[in-house]
C-alpha positions, 0 to 999 in steps of 0.5 A: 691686407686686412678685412673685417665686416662690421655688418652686426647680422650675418645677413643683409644688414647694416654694410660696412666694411673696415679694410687695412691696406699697408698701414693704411685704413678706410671704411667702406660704406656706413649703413644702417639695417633698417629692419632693427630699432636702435643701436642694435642696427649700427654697423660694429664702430664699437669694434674699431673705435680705437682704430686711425681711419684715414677716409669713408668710402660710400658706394651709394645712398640707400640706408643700409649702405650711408644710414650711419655716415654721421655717426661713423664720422662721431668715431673717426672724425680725423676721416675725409668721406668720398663719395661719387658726385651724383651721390653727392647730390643725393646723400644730405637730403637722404642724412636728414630725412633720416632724422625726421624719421628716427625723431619721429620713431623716437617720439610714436615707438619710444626708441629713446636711441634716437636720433643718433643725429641731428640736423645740426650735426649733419649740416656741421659735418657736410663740408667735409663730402667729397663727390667725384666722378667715375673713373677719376683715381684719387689719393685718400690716405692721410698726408701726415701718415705718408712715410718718405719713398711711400705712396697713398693708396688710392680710389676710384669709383666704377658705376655699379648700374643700381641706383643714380651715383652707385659705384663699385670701388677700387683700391689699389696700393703699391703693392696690392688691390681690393675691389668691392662690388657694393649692389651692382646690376649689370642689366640695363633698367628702365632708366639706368643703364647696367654696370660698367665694371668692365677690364675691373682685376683685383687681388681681393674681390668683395661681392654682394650675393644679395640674390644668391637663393633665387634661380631665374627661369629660363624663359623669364627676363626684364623685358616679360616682366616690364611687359606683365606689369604694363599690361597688369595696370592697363587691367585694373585700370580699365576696370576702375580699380587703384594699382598701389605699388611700394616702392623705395624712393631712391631708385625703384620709384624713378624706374617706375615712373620712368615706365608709366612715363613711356606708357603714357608716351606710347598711349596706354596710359591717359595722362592722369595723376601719379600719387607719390611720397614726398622722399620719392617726388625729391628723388625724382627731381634730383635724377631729372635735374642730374640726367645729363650726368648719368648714364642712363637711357631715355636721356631726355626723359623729365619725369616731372614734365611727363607725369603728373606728378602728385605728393600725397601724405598719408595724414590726408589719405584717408579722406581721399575716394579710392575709385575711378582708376588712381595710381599709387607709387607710394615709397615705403617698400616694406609697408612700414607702420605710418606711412601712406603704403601702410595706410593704403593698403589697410583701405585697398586689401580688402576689395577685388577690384584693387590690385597691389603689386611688388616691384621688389624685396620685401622682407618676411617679417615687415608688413610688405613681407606678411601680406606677400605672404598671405593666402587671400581670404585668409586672415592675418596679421598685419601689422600692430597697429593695423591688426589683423586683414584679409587680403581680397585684391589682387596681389601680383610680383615682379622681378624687377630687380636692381641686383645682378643675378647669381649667375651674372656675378659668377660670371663676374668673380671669373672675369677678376679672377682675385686671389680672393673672394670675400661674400657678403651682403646676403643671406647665409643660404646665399653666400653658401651657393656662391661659395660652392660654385665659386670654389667648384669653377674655380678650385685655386681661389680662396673663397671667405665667408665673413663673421661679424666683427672678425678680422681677415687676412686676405 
């Protein structure tokens, strides 16, 4: 079996995975890094664009895992795509957003790269997505390449917990099999339940680390946070101020929502309206409509019948009065330039009585990162074309993580136990910590950290 990451960063990045099994390839996930511009954000196609692939494996819809599907599809266009049936739903409307976005980069940056697609290319492409359900094991390998006496490889998608239609995937072959975690949350959310990756042994074991550098307190669980971030609300709120949470509006929005619903249920929270982006309102309505296929709590809980759910666009923000106790649940996370979280915030930050709070990552060098990062009454600069800002509301975090904790995957590689165990998905001071207690727990296990675009015999 062979291995080789495409992922052009060292870190989390654009995932991709190339994985050869007895002359047999398949690509596993094609993101793209939204923190890089142009080409430079591609996984490495480059390097294997000479390679027969048989089929593209997706393992969920959040950018860095299916932002290039189409332009992996212009390099191995021979190749089937499998995906499971609620990405399915999901995936077209996350591939044309995308251009919406690049054209409108291309058009306020100058980043002439793109589109690397149009809608028309997607829409040509789309017949050849493939949804399955969980647990169904499918042949994936070229019919043309199958030898006489050999058998296809074969895939079956695991629910990884993270996001509506997550999966880990399993491949097995006749003689070898490869399971890779993709992002995997075993806690139960607010309204998806954890990974089901249970009786799951493989010979090699990709993992993501995505939280290898992070030590949870002892004391600290989802339930305390979920109970902090309720009663944070409840306090500005009551005193007439806007609560502005960023979001990604596949998965951390719905859980969210999910949240203020039962407040709302349980009479903490008056029936009022909950602004959100157009991307998020889309996403809420495929998980409402595709509840019954999930495996989820509150399975009766329609987002859109109980909030009030309201689209904002950021053009017409500005004009909106920020007072009197409005809820933002905008999908922009990083806070990136021209969008409503960006714009809010430049009219929030300053001023006591609002609050902004983080439900999830937020890069270093994005907006989002930069404002976490400020001491208030400190100027600093946000963004190029916001400028510099000092931050007077208050600023709180949650860890309300959509990733399994370190010490949950540790436990996880043991349960198994593969010949290998190949870390990515994380930064390098990450897959460090779980290279050194992998090979401290277990010794006989080859532990491999990968280099970009460098092939691996597993």
């Amino acid at each position: 079996m062979h291995v080789i990451d495409l992922n052009p960063s060292e870190g989390i990045g654009a995932s991709g995975w190339m994985v050869e099994m007895e002359g047999f390839r398949i690509l596993l996930d094609a993101g793209i890094n939204p923190k890089m511009a142009g080409k430079s954000g591609l996984p490495l196609f480059e390097k294997v664009k000479d390679m027969h692939v048989d089929a593209i494996a997706i393992s969920h819809c959040h950018h860095d895992h299916v932002g290039s599907l189409p332009v992996a599809l212009k390099y191995f266009p021979q190749a089937h795509v499998l995906m499971t049936e609620l990405s399915y739903f999901l995936v077209e409307r996350v591939l044309h957003n995308s251009v919406n976005v690049m054209k409108r980069q291309r058009e306020e940056l100058g980043i002439m790269e793109y589109p690397f697609f149009t809608h028309r290319e997607l829409d040509e492409m789309a017949h050849i997505f493939q949804g399955y359900r969980y647990h169904r094991e499918v042949e994936w390998a070229s019919p043309a390449k199958i030898r006489k006496g050999k058998h296809s490889p074969t895939l079956e998608f695991f629910d990884a917990g993270h996001a509506l239609g997550s999966a880990g995937i399993m491949l097995r072959s006749d003689h070898e099999t490869l399971f890779y975690s993709g992002d995997v949350c075993f806690q139960d959310q607010t309204i998806l339940k954890g990974a089901r990756f249970e009786d799951v042994s493989a010979d090699v074991l990709i993992l993501e680390t995505t939280r290898g550098e992070r030590d949870i307190p002892p004391e600290q669980t989802r339930a305390t946070e979920l109970e902090r971030l309720t009663q944070d609300i409840i306090e500005v709120l009551d005193t007439k101020g806007c609560v502005l949470i960023p979001t990604f509006a596949l998965g951390r929005t719905q859980e969210i929502l999910a949240l203020l619903a039962l407040m709302t249920r349980e009479g903490k929270l008056k029936q009022q309206p909950i602004f959100i982006g157009g991307m998020g309102r889309v996403f809420t309505e495929i998980y409402d409509l595709e509840s019954h296929r999930a495996h989820r709590n509150h399975t009766n809980l329609q987002l859109h019948e109980a909030l009030n759910l309201t689209v904002l666009d950021y053009r017409k923000m500005e004009k909106m009065r920020l007072k009197g106790g409005k809820l933002f649940v905008m999908t922009a996370g990083m806070m990136n330039e021209n969008t409503a979280a960006h714009a809010l915030t430049l009219r929030l930050a300053g001023e006591p009585q609002h609050a902004i709070f983080f439900v999830g990552y937020a890069d270093p060098s994005t907006p989002a990162g930069r404002l976490r990062a400020a001491e208030p009454g400190e100027p600093f600069l946000f963004s190029a074309s916001g400028g510099e800002l000092t931050r007077r509301c208050r600023m709180e975090e949650y860890d309300l993580t959509a990733h399994a904790n370190r010490e949950e995957l540790l436990g996880f590689v043991g349960k198994v136990n593969p010949r290998t165990v190949i870390l990515g998905h994380g930064e390098p001071a990450s897959k460090a910590w779980f290279a050194e207690q992998i090979k401290a727990k277990h010794p006989k296990m080859r532990v491999m950290v990968t280099q970009p675009g460098e092939p691996l015999a597993c």
